[in-house]
C-alpha positions as CSV (number, residue, x, y, z in Angstrom):
1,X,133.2,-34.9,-75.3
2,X,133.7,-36.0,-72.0
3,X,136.1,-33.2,-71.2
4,X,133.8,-30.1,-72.7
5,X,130.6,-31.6,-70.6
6,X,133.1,-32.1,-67.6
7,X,134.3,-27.9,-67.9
8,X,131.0,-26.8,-69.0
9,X,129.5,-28.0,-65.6
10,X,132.3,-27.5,-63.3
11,X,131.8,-23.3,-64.6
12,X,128.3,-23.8,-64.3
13,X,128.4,-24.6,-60.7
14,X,131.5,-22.3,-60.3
15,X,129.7,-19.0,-61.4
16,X,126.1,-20.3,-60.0
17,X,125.6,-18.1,-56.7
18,X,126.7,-15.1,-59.3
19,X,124.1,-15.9,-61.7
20,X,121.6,-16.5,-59.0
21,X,122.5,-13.1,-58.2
22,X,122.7,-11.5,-61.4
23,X,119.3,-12.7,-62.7
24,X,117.8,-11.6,-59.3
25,X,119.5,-8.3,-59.7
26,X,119.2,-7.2,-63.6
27,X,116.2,-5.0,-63.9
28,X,117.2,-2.1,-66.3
29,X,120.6,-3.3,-67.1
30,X,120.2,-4.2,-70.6
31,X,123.7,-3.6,-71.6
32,X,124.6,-5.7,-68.4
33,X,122.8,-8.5,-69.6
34,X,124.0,-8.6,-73.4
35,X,128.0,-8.9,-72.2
36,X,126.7,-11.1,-69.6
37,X,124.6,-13.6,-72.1
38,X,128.0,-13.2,-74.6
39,X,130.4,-13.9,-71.8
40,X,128.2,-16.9,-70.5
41,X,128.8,-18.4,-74.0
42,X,132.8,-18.7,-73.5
43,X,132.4,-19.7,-69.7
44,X,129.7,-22.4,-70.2
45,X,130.7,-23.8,-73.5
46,X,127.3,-24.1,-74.8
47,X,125.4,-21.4,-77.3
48,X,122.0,-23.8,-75.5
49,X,122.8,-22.6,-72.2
50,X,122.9,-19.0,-73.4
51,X,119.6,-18.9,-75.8
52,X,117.9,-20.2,-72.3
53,X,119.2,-17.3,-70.4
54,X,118.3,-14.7,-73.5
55,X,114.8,-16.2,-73.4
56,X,114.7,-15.8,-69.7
57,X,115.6,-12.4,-70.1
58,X,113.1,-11.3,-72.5
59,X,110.2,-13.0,-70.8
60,X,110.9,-11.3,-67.9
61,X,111.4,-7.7,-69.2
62,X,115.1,-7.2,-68.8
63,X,115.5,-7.0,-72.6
64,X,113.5,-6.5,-75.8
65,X,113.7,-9.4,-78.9
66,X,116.2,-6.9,-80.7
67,X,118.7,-7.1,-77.8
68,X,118.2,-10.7,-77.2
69,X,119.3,-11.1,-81.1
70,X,122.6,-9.5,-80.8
71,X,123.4,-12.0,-77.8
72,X,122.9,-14.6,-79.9
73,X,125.1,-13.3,-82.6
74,X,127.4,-12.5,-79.9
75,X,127.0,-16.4,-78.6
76,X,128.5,-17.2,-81.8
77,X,131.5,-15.2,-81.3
78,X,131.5,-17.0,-77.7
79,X,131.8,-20.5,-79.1
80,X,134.7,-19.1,-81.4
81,X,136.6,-18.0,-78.5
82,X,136.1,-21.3,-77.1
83,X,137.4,-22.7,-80.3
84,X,140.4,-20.6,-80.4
85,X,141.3,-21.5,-77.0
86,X,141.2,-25.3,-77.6
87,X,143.6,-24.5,-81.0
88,X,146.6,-23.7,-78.4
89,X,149.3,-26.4,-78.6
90,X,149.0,-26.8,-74.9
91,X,148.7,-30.9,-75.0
92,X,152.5,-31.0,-73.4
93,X,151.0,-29.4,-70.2
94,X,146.9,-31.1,-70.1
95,X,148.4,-33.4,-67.2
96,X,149.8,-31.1,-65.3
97,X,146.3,-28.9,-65.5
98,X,144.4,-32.3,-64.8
99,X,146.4,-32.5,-61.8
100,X,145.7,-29.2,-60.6
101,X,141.9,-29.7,-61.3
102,X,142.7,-32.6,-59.0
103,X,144.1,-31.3,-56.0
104,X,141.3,-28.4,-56.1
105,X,138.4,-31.0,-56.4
106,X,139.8,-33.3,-53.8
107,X,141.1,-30.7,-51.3
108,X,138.9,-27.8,-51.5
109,X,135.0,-27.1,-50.9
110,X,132.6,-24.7,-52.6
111,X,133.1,-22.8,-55.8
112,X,137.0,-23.9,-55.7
113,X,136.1,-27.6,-55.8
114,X,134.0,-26.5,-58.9
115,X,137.1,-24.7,-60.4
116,X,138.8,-27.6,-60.1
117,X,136.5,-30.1,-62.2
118,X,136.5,-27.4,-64.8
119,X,140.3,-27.5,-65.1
120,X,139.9,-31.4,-64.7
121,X,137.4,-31.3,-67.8
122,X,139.9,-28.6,-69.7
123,X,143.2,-30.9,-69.6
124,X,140.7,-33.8,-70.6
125,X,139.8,-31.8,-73.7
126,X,143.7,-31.4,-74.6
127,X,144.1,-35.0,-74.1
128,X,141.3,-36.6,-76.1
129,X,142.6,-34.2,-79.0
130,X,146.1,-35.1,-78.7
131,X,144.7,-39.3,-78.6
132,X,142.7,-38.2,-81.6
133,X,145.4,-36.8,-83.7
134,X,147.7,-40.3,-82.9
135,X,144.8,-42.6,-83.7
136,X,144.0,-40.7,-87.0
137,X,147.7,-40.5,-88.3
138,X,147.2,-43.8,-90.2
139,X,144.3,-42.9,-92.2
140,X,146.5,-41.2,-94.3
141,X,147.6,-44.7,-95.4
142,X,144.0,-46.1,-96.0
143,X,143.3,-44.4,-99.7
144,X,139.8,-44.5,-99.4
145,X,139.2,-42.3,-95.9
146,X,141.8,-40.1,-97.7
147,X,140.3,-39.8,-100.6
148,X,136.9,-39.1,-99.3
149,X,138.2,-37.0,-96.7
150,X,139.6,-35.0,-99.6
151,X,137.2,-34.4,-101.9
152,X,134.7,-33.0,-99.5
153,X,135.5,-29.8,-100.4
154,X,134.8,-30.6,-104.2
155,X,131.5,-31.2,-102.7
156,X,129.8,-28.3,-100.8
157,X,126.1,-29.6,-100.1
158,X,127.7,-33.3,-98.6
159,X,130.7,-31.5,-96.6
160,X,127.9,-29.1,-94.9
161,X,125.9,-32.0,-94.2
162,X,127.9,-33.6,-92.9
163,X,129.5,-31.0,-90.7
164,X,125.4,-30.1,-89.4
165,X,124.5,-33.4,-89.1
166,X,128.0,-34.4,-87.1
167,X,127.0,-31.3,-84.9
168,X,123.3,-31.9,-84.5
169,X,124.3,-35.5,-83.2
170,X,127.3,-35.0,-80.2
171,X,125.1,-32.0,-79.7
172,X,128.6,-30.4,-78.9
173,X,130.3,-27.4,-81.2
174,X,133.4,-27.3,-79.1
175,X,134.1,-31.4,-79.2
176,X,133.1,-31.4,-83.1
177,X,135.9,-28.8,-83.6
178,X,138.5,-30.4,-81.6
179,X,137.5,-33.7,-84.1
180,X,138.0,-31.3,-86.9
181,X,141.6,-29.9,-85.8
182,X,142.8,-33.2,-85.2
183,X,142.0,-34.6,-88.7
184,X,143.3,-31.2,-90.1
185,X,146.6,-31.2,-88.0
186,X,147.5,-34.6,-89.7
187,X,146.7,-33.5,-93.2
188,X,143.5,-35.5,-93.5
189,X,141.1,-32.2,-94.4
190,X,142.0,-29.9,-97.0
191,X,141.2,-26.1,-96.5
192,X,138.3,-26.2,-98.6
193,X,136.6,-28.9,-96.7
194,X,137.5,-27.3,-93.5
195,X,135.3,-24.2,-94.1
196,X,132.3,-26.4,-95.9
197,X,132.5,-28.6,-92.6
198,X,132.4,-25.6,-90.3
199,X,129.6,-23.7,-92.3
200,X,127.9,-26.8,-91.4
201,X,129.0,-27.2,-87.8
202,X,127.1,-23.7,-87.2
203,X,124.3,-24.4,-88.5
204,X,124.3,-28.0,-86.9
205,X,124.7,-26.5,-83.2
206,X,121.4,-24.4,-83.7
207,X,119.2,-28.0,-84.2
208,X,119.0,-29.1,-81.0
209,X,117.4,-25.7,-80.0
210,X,115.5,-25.1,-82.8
211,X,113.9,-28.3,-82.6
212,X,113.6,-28.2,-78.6
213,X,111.6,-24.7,-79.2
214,X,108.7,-26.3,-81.3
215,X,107.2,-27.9,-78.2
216,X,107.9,-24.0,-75.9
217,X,105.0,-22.7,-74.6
218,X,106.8,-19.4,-75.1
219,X,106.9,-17.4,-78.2
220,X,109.9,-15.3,-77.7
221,X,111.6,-18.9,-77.0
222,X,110.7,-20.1,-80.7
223,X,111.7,-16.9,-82.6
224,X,114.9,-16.3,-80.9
225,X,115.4,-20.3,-82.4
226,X,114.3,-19.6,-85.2
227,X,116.4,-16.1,-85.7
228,X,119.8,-18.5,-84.7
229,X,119.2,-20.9,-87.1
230,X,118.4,-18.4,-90.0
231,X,121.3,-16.3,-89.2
232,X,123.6,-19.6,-89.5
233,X,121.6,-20.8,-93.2
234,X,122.0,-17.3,-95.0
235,X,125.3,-16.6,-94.1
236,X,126.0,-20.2,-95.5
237,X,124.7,-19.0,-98.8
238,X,125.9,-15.8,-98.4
239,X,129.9,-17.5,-98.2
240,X,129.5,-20.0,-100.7
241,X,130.1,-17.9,-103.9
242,X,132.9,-16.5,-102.4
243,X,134.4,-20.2,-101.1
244,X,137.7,-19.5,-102.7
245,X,138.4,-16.0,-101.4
246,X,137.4,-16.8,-97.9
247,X,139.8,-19.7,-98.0
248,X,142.5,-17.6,-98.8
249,X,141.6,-14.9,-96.1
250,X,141.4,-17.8,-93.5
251,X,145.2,-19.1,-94.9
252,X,146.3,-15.2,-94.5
253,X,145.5,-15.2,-90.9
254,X,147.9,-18.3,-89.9
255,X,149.7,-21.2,-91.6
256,X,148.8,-23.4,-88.4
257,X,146.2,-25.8,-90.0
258,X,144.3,-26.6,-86.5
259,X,144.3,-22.6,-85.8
260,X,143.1,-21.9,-89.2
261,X,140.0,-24.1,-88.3
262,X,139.3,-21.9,-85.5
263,X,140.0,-18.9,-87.5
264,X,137.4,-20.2,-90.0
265,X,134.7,-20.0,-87.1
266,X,135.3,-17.2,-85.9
267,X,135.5,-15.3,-89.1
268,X,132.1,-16.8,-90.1
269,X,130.6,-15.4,-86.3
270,X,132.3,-11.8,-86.8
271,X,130.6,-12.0,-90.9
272,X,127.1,-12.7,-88.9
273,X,127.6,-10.0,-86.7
274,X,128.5,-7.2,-89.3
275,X,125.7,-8.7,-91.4
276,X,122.7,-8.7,-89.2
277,X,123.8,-6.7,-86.2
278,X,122.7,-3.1,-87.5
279,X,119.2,-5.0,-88.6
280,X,118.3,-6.8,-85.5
281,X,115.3,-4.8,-84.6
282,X,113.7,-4.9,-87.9
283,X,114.4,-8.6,-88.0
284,X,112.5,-9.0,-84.1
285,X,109.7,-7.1,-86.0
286,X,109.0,-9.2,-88.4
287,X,109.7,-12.3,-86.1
288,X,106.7,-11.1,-84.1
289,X,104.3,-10.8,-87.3
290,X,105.7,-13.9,-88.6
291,X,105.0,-15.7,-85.0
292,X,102.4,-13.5,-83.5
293,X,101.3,-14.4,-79.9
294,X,98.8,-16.6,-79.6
295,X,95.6,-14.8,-79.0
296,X,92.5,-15.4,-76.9
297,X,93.0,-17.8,-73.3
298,X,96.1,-20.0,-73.2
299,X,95.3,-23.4,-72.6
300,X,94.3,-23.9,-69.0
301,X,96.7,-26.6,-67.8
302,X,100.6,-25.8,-69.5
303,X,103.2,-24.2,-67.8
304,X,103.7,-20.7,-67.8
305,X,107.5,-20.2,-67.4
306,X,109.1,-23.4,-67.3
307,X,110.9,-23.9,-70.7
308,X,112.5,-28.0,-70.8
309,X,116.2,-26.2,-72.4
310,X,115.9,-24.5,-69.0
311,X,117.5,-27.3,-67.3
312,X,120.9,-26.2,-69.6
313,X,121.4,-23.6,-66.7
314,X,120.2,-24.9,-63.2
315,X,119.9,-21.4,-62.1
316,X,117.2,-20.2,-64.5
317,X,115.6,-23.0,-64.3
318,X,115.0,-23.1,-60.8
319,X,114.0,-19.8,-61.2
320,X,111.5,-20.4,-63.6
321,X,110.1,-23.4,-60.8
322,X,109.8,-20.6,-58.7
323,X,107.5,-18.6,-61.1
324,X,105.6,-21.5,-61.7
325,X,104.7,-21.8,-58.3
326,X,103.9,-18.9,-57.8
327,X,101.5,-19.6,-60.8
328,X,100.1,-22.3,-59.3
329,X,99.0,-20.6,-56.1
330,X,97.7,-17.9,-57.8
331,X,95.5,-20.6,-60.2
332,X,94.4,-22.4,-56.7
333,X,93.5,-19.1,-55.3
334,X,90.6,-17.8,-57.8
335,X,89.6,-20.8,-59.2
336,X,89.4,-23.3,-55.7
337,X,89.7,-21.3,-53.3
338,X,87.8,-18.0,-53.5
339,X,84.8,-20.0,-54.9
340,X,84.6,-21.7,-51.2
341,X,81.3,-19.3,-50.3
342,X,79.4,-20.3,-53.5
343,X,80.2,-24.0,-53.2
344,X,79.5,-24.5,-49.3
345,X,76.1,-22.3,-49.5
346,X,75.1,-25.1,-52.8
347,X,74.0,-21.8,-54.4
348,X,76.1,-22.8,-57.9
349,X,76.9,-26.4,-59.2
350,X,78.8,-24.9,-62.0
351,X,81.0,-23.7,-59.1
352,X,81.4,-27.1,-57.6
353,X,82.7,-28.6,-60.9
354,X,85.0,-25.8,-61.7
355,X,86.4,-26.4,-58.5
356,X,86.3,-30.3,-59.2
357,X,88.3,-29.4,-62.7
358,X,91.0,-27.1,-61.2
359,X,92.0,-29.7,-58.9
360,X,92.6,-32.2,-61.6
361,X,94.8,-29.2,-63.2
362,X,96.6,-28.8,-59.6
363,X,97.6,-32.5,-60.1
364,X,99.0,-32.2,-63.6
365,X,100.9,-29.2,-62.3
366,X,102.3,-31.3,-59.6
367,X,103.2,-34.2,-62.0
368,X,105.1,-32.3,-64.9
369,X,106.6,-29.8,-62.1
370,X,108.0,-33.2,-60.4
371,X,109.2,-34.6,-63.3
372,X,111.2,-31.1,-64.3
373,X,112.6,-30.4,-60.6
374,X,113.6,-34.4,-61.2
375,X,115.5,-34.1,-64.6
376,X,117.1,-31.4,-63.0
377,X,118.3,-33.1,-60.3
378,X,120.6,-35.2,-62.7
379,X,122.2,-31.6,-63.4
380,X,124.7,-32.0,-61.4
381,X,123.3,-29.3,-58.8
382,X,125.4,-27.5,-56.2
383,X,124.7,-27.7,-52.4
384,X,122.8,-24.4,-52.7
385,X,120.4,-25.8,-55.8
386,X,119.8,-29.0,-54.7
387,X,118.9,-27.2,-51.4
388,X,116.2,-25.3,-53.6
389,X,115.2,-28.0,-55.8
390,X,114.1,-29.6,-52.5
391,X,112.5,-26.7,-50.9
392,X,110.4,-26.3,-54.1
393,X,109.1,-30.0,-53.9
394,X,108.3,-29.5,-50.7
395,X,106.1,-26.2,-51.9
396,X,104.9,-28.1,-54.5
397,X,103.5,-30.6,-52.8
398,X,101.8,-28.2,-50.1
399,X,100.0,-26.2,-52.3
400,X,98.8,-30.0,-53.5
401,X,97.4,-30.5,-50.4
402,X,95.6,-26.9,-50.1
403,X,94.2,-27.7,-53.1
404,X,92.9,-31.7,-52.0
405,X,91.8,-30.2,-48.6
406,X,89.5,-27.7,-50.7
407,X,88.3,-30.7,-52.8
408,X,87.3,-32.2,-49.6
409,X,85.1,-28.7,-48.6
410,X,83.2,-30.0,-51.9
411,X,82.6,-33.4,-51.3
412,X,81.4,-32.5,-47.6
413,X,79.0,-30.0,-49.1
414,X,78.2,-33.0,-51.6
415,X,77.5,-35.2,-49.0
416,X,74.9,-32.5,-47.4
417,X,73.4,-32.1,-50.6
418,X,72.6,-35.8,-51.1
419,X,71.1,-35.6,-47.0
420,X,69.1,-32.6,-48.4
421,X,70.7,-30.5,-45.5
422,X,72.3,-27.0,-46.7
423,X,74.6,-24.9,-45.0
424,X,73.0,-21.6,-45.2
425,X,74.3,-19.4,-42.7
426,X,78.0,-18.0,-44.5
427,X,78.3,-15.1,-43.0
428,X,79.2,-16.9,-39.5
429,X,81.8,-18.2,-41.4
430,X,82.9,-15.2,-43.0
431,X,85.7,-13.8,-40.6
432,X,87.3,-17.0,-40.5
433,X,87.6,-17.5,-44.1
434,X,88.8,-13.9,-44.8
435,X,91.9,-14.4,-42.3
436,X,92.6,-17.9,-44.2
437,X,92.0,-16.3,-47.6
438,X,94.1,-13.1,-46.6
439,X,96.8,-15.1,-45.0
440,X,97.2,-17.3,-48.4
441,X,97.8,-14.4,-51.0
442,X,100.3,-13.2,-47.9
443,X,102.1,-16.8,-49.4
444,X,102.1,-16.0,-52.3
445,X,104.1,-12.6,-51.9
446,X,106.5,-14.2,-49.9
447,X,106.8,-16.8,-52.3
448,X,107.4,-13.8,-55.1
449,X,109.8,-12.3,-52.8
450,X,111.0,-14.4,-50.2
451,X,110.8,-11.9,-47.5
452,X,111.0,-13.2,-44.3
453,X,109.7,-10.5,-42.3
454,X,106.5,-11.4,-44.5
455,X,107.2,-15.0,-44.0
456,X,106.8,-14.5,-40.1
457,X,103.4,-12.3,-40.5
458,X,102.1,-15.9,-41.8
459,X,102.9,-17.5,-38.9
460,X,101.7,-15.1,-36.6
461,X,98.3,-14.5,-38.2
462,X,97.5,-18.4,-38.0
463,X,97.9,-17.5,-34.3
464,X,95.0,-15.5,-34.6
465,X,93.2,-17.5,-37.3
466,X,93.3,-20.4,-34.6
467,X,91.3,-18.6,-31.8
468,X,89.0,-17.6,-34.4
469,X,88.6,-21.3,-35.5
470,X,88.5,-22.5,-31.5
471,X,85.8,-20.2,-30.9
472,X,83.7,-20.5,-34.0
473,X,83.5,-24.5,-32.6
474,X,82.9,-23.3,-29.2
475,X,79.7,-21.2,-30.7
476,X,78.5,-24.1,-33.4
477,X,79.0,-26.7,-30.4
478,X,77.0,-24.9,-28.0
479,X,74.0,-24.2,-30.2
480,X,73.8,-28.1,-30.8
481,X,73.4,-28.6,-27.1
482,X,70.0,-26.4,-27.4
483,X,67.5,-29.4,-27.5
484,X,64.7,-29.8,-30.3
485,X,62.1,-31.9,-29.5
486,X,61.2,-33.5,-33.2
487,X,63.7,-36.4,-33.1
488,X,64.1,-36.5,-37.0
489,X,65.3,-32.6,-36.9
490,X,67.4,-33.0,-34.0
491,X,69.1,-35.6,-36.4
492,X,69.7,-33.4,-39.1
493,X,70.2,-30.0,-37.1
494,X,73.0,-32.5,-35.4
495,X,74.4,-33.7,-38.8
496,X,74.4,-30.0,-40.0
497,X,76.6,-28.4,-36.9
498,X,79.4,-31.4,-36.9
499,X,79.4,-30.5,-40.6
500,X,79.9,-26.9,-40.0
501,X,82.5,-28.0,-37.0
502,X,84.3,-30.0,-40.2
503,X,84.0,-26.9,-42.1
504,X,85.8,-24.9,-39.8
505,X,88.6,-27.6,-39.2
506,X,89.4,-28.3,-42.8
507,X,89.7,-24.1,-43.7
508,X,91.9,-24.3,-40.4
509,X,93.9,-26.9,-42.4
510,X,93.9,-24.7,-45.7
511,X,96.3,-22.0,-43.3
512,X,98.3,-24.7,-41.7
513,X,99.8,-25.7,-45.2
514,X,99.9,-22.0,-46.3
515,X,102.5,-21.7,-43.0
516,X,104.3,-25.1,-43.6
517,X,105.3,-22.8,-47.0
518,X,106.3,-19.8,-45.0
519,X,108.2,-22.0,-42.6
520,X,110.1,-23.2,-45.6
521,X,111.1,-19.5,-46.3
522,X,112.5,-18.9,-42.8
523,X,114.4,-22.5,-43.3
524,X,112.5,-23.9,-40.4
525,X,111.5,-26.9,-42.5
């Protein structure tokens, strides 16, 4: 188990600039995308990490729900391959590719030091199996794990429960397998128990997602669950009457007892395929009408794009972070901050407690986002993710602070309100808004696209946005000076322009965190 984690995350870090690039890049490449998702199954070991990236796909147009089917019938035959690869006699030589896994961590940097702990985590597999098959030698000489080792296969229901259940525990297909071969390679399993326990080792692999996918705020991410665990459970029942003559067509292929176990998997993924391959878009069909999108408004506060089996594939999910972000800002922008004019003139109260509500919304945002970017973190993340993970915090937490510093615009105009003093002259702050509000949805395309030639427009307007704010003081300060001769006006006329000078500062502020953000993109900060 140790050993398929250990390769599955050294490949994952090997191969993460080029998915970085790949999901950036894919926009019509549908094709592109299916061998890619099928391939990713073999390189990362884990069917998971390949439903995240189908789902990530679909949501974001590079595929329809009919293509993202046949990846994950072609994950299956990914996870076979992976199988068939750990059935090689190859335990003579696991040292020797430790040791090489060894010198490549320890000497090199980058994507070979990565290489390396996958090659580590490979010989490890090799090992453990070898350990395995001496440990479980003397069972044969204990008659009752032989005998109920041996009559599994008299017993179809208990030998595929206990091959799903096995599987849906060590939540690994590839270390369940390599338990199977070694109890096969010492005559422990008959051939008949071998197939019942890998019918249930299929289905067993798909819990973990299927379950995962109740709680999804996506749809695509609960039917593409639900489609890999039916394909597993009617292909069980399609075998079953034929347990016999599948035996013998698995025997056929080799007389190598661990090889036939992998044989056994595979022929199961290729029957899936030839099954439910030519039906895939009439089954997407009918997933939709059986889960329809949920209609009407999604619920206010839940994430948009980030999915929790995200974290399977760093790169996707940091990707979906930056969606969410983006989301974020977009939510702080038409429900905080283009309802500043209504709030500060006190012509709307419903305005001031929408405002009020969004930026208890902003903070549950910033708590879950946190709490995502932190699980991640115990991914194992490259130099170049962890570099991202932080940048995205960093994000996070400024658009927290553009939406506080709006929240304080409120309670200032709450304050007045209480002092019966109104600011009713907007239009003087009209410019100066504008700029702010104009240089904020400039973020938010950067943030979509990371351009950095957009990045340093940011910057540059606050240039201009701080003259603008330095002489919109300059004009409220001087009209204060103008005396009044009623001492209880003068009072409130001089409450009324340091309020407006507060005004001024805290939309000033607003900008200031919008270029922290665009600083971030030009790696200043």
């Amino acid at each position: 188990m140790y050993g398929v984690s250990t390769t599955s995350e050294g490949l994952q870090k090997f191969a993460a600039s080029r998915l970085r690039q790949i999901l950036h890049s894919l926009t019509k490449r549908s094709l592109l995308a299916l061998i890619f998702g099928m391939v990713m199954t073999v390189a990362f070991q884990s069917s998971a990490a390949t439903t995240v990236l189908v789902v990530e796909f679909v949501n974001v147009g590079l595929m329809n729900l009919a293509q993202a089917l046949g990846i994950v019938l072609g994950s299956a035959v990914g996870t076979s391959l992976t199988i068939q690869l750990i059935a090689f006699q190859i335990s003579t030589i696991a040292l020797g590719i430790i040791f090489i896994g060894f010198i490549l961590y320890i000497l090199k940097q980058g994507r070979s030091k990565y290489l390396g702990q996958a090659l580590i985590g490979f010989g490890i597999i090799f090992v453990g199996m070898d350990t395995m098959a001496r440990a479980s030698e003397p069972l044969k000489n204990i008659p009752q794990v032989y005998q109920f080792l041996a009559h599994l296969g008299s017993n179809p229901l208990l030998a595929i429960m206990v091959g799903l259940i096995f599987t849906a525990l060590i939540q690994s297909t590839p270390a369940v397998f390599a338990v199977i071969m070694s109890l096969a390679g010492q005559h422990l399993l008959p051939i008949d128990a071998v197939i019942l326990l890998v019918l249930g080792a299929h289905t067993g692999g798909t819990m973990t997602t299927l379950v995962s996918s109740f709680a999804a705020p996506k749809m695509d991410a609960k039917r593409t669950a639900l489609a890999n665990t039916g394909y597993k459970v009617v292909a069980t029942c399609l075998v079953l009457p034929f347990l016999n003559e599948y035996a013998k067509v698995v025997q056929w292929t080799t007389t190598d007892l661990q090889r036939q176990v992998a044989n056994a998997h595979l022929l199961f993924a290729l029957l899936m395929v030839v099954i439910f391959a030519p039906f895939n878009a009439v089954i997407a069909r009918w997933l939709v009408r059986v889960l329809p999108d949920k209609k009407g408004q999604r619920d206010f506060v839940s994430m948009q794009f980030i999915d929790e089996s995200a974290t399977e594939v760093p790169a996707v999910a940091l990707k979906q972070v930056s969606k969410e972000l983006v989301a974020l800002g977009q939510m702080i922008r038409s429900k905080m901050l283009e309802q500043i004019a209504v709030v500060v003139t006190g012509t709307s109260e419903d305005a001031r407690e929408a405002v009020l509500a969004a930026e208890k919304s902003v903070d549950w945002y910033y708590l879950h986002i946190s709490e995502f970017l932190t699980v991640l973190g115990n991914k194992g993340l490259t130099e170049e993710q962890v570099r991202d993970s932080v940048n995205a915090r960093f994000i996070l937490k400024e658009l927290e602070y553009i939406g506080d510093t709006i929240v304080d615009i409120v309670r200032l105009q709450r304050k007045l309100a209480l002092e019966q003093i109104a600011i009713t002259e907007w239009e003087r702050f009209k410019v100066l808004y504008e700029k702010i509000s104009g240089n904020f949805s400039l973020v938010l395309e950067v943030l979509k696209t990371w351009d950095q030639s957009m990045a340093e427009q940011v910057v540059q307007e606050h240039l201009a946005i701080s003259q603008v704010q330095h002489q919109q003081q300059l004009t409220i300060m001087a009209q204060a000076k103008q005396g009044i001769s009623q001492e209880d006006v003068m009072q409130r006329e001089e409450k009324l322009h340091f309020a407006m000078v507060d005004l001024t500062n805290l939309l000033t502020v607003v900008d200031e965190h919008s270029v922290n953000i665009a600083q971030v993109v030009l790696g200043f900060i």
